[in-house]
C-alpha positions in Angstrom: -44.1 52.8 12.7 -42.9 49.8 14.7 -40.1 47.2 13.6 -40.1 44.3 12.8 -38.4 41.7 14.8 -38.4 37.4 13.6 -38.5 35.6 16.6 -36.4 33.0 14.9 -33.8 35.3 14.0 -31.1 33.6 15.9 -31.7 30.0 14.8 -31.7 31.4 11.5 -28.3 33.0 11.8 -27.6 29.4 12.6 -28.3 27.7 10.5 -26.5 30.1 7.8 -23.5 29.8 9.9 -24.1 26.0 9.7 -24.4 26.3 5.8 -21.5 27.9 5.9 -19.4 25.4 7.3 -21.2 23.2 5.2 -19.9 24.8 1.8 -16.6 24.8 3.6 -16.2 21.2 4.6 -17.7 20.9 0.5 -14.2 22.5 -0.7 -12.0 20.8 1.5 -13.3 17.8 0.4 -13.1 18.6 -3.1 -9.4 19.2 -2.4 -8.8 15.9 -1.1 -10.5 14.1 -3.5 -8.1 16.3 -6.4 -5.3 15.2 -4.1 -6.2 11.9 -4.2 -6.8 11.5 -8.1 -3.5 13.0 -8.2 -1.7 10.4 -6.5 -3.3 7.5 -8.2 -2.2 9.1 -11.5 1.5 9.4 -10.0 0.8 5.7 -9.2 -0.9 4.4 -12.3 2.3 6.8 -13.8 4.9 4.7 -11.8 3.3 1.0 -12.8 3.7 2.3 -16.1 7.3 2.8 -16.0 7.6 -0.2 -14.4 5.7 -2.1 -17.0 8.2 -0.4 -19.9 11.3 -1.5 -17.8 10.2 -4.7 -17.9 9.7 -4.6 -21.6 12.7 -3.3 -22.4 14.9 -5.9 -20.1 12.8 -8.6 -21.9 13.7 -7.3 -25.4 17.1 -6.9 -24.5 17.2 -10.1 -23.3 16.2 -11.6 -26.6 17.3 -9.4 -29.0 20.9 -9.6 -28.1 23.0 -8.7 -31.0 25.9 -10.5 -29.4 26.0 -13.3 -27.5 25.5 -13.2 -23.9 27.2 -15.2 -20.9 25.3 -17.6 -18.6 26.0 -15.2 -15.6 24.4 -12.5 -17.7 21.3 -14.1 -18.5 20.8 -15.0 -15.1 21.8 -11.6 -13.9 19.1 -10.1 -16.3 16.3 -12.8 -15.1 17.0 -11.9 -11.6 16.5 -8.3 -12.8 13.3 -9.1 -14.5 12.3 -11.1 -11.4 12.6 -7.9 -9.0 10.6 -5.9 -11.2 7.7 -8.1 -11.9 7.8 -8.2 -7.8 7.9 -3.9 -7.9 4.9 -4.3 -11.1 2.9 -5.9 -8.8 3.4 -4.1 -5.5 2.9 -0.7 -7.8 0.0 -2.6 -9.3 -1.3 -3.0 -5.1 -0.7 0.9 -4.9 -2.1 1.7 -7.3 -5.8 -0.3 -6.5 -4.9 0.7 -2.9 -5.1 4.5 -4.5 -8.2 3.8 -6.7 -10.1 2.9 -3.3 -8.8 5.9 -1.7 -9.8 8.3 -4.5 -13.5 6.3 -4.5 -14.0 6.6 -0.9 -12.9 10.4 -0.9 -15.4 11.1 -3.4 -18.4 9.2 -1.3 -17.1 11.5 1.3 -17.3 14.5 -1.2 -21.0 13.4 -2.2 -21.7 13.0 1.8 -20.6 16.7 2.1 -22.5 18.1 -1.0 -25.5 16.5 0.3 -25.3 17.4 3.8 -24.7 21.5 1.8 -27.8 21.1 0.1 -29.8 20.2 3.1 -28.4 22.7 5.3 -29.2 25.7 2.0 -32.4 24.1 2.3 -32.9 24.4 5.6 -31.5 28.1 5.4 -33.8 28.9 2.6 -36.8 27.9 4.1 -36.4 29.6 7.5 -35.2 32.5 5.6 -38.6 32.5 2.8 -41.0 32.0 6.4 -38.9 35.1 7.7 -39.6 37.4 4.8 -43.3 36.0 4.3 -43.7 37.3 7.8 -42.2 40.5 7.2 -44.5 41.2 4.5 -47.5 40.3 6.7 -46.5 42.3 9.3 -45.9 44.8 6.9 -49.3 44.7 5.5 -51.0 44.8 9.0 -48.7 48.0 10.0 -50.3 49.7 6.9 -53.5 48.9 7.4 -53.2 49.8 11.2 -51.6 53.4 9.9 -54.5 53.7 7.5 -57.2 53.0 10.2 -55.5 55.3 12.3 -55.5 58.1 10.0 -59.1 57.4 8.7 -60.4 58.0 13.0 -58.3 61.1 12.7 -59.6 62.2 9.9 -63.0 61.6 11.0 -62.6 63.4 14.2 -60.8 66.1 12.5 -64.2 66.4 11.0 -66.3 65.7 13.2 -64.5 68.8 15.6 -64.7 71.0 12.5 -68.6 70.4 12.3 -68.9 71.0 15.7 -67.5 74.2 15.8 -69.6 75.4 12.8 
Protein backbone atom coordinates (compact mmCIF):
# COMPACT_ATOMS: atom_id res chain seq x y z
CA UNK A 1 0.00 0.00 0.00
CA UNK A 2 1.66 3.23 -0.69
CA UNK A 3 2.29 6.26 1.86
CA UNK A 4 1.18 9.04 2.19
CA UNK A 5 3.28 12.00 1.78
CA UNK A 6 1.69 16.14 2.33
CA UNK A 7 3.42 18.09 0.00
CA UNK A 8 3.19 20.92 2.43
CA UNK A 9 4.71 19.06 5.16
CA UNK A 10 7.54 21.36 5.68
CA UNK A 11 5.71 24.75 5.65
CA UNK A 12 3.56 23.11 8.13
CA UNK A 13 6.35 22.11 10.44
CA UNK A 14 6.78 25.84 10.12
CA UNK A 15 4.44 27.22 10.91
CA UNK A 16 4.17 24.99 14.22
CA UNK A 17 7.60 25.99 14.94
CA UNK A 18 6.43 29.69 14.35
CA UNK A 19 3.38 28.99 16.82
CA UNK A 20 5.71 28.00 19.00
CA UNK A 21 7.64 30.84 19.37
CA UNK A 22 4.59 32.61 19.29
CA UNK A 23 3.21 30.96 22.73
CA UNK A 24 6.76 31.75 23.82
CA UNK A 25 7.08 35.34 23.20
CA UNK A 26 3.10 35.07 24.93
CA UNK A 27 4.82 34.07 28.41
CA UNK A 28 7.62 36.30 28.34
CA UNK A 29 5.35 38.97 27.87
CA UNK A 30 3.15 37.89 30.46
CA UNK A 31 6.22 38.03 32.76
CA UNK A 32 7.00 41.49 31.99
CA UNK A 33 3.79 42.82 32.31
CA UNK A 34 3.72 40.82 36.20
CA UNK A 35 7.01 42.56 36.54
CA UNK A 36 5.77 45.67 35.74
CA UNK A 37 2.54 45.62 37.89
CA UNK A 38 4.89 44.73 40.44
CA UNK A 39 6.87 47.75 40.35
CA UNK A 40 4.03 50.16 40.13
CA UNK A 41 2.69 48.55 43.40
CA UNK A 42 6.29 49.10 45.00
CA UNK A 43 5.75 52.64 43.64
CA UNK A 44 2.19 53.36 44.47
CA UNK A 45 3.61 51.44 48.07
CA UNK A 46 6.42 54.11 48.34
CA UNK A 47 3.94 57.39 47.60
CA UNK A 48 2.10 55.98 50.29
CA UNK A 49 4.67 56.13 52.82
CA UNK A 50 5.52 59.30 51.68
CA UNK A 51 1.98 60.63 51.93
CA UNK A 52 1.82 59.20 55.84
CA UNK A 53 5.21 60.95 56.59
CA UNK A 54 3.86 63.89 55.60
CA UNK A 55 0.86 63.38 57.77
CA UNK A 56 2.50 62.60 60.63
CA UNK A 57 5.19 65.74 60.40
CA UNK A 58 2.01 67.90 59.94
CA UNK A 59 0.27 66.54 63.04
CA UNK A 60 3.27 66.81 64.94
CA UNK A 61 3.74 70.03 63.93
CA UNK A 62 0.39 71.13 65.31
CA UNK A 63 -0.23 68.90 67.91
CA UNK A 64 2.71 69.84 69.94
CA UNK A 65 2.23 69.17 73.52
CA UNK A 66 5.05 71.58 74.35
CA UNK A 67 5.95 74.46 72.86
CA UNK A 68 8.23 74.57 70.11
CA UNK A 69 11.24 77.06 69.08
CA UNK A 70 11.18 79.19 65.97
CA UNK A 71 14.22 77.24 64.65
CA UNK A 72 12.09 74.10 65.09
CA UNK A 73 9.16 75.09 63.32
CA UNK A 74 11.15 76.14 60.47
CA UNK A 75 13.26 73.05 60.69
CA UNK A 76 10.03 70.90 60.49
CA UNK A 77 8.48 73.15 57.43
CA UNK A 78 11.70 72.62 55.57
CA UNK A 79 11.10 68.95 56.35
CA UNK A 80 7.65 69.00 55.12
CA UNK A 81 8.83 70.97 52.11
CA UNK A 82 11.34 68.11 50.94
CA UNK A 83 8.76 65.67 51.24
CA UNK A 84 5.97 67.17 49.44
CA UNK A 85 8.96 67.58 46.60
CA UNK A 86 9.69 63.46 47.12
CA UNK A 87 5.35 63.03 47.13
CA UNK A 88 5.37 64.45 43.99
CA UNK A 89 8.46 63.04 42.20
CA UNK A 90 7.02 59.41 43.75
CA UNK A 91 3.65 60.66 42.50
CA UNK A 92 5.71 61.11 38.63
CA UNK A 93 7.03 57.40 39.25
CA UNK A 94 4.47 56.16 39.90
CA UNK A 95 2.26 57.57 36.55
CA UNK A 96 5.57 57.01 34.84
CA UNK A 97 5.02 53.08 36.12
CA UNK A 98 1.21 53.03 35.33
CA UNK A 99 2.27 53.85 31.51
CA UNK A 100 4.79 51.22 31.63
CA UNK A 101 2.48 48.47 32.99
CA UNK A 102 -0.32 49.82 30.17
CA UNK A 103 1.98 49.70 27.37
CA UNK A 104 3.40 46.21 28.44
CA UNK A 105 0.08 44.82 28.43
CA UNK A 106 -0.71 46.38 24.65
CA UNK A 107 2.44 44.50 23.96
CA UNK A 108 0.94 41.34 25.82
CA UNK A 109 -2.42 41.68 23.71
CA UNK A 110 -0.03 42.21 20.42
CA UNK A 111 1.64 38.84 21.35
CA UNK A 112 -1.72 36.85 22.23
CA UNK A 113 -3.04 38.02 19.06
CA UNK A 114 -0.23 37.46 16.87
CA UNK A 115 -0.51 33.31 19.02
CA UNK A 116 -3.90 33.06 17.84
CA UNK A 117 -3.25 33.76 14.27
CA UNK A 118 -0.28 31.76 14.01
CA UNK A 119 -2.68 28.42 15.93
CA UNK A 120 -4.84 29.46 13.24
CA UNK A 121 -2.73 29.33 10.71
CA UNK A 122 -1.27 25.87 12.08
CA UNK A 123 -4.68 24.47 12.46
CA UNK A 124 -5.83 25.09 9.20
CA UNK A 125 -2.77 23.75 7.23
CA UNK A 126 -2.89 20.90 9.67
CA UNK A 127 -7.12 20.16 9.18
CA UNK A 128 -6.23 20.48 4.94
CA UNK A 129 -3.32 17.86 5.71
CA UNK A 130 -5.52 15.31 7.43
CA UNK A 131 -8.52 16.01 4.99
CA UNK A 132 -6.09 14.88 2.40
CA UNK A 133 -4.93 12.01 4.14
CA UNK A 134 -8.23 10.63 4.42
CA UNK A 135 -8.87 11.17 0.67
CA UNK A 136 -5.94 9.59 -0.26
CA UNK A 137 -6.90 7.10 2.08
CA UNK A 138 -10.18 6.48 0.59
CA UNK A 139 -8.79 6.24 -3.07
CA UNK A 140 -5.91 3.60 -1.83
CA UNK A 141 -8.89 1.44 -0.71
CA UNK A 142 -10.85 1.69 -3.51
CA UNK A 143 -7.73 1.21 -5.75
CA UNK A 144 -7.01 -2.19 -3.43
CA UNK A 145 -10.59 -3.20 -3.88
CA UNK A 146 -10.56 -2.79 -7.78
CA UNK A 147 -7.49 -4.58 -7.73
CA UNK A 148 -8.72 -7.50 -5.93
CA UNK A 149 -12.14 -7.52 -7.73
CA UNK A 150 -9.75 -8.01 -11.55
CA UNK A 151 -8.08 -10.72 -9.58
CA UNK A 152 -10.79 -12.25 -8.49
CA UNK A 153 -12.35 -12.16 -11.77
CA UNK A 154 -9.37 -13.66 -13.52
CA UNK A 155 -8.95 -16.11 -10.82
CA UNK A 156 -12.29 -17.18 -12.27
CA UNK A 157 -12.21 -16.62 -15.38
CA UNK A 158 -8.76 -19.18 -15.44
CA UNK A 159 -10.77 -21.60 -13.28
CA UNK A 160 -13.57 -21.72 -15.99
CA UNK A 161 -11.24 -22.18 -18.45
CA UNK A 162 -9.61 -25.04 -17.25
CA UNK A 163 -12.98 -26.75 -16.70
Amino acid sequence: MAVFTFRLQTLLDQKFEIEAKARAAVAEQQQFVQEQESLLLEAAGHEKRIERSISRTTDELLLAAETISGADVQRKNDYLAALRQDLKAAHDQTLIQQFAVQEAQMNLNKAQAYALECFREAEKLNRYRAKLEKRFLVMAAKKQELEQDELGTTMYLSRRAIE
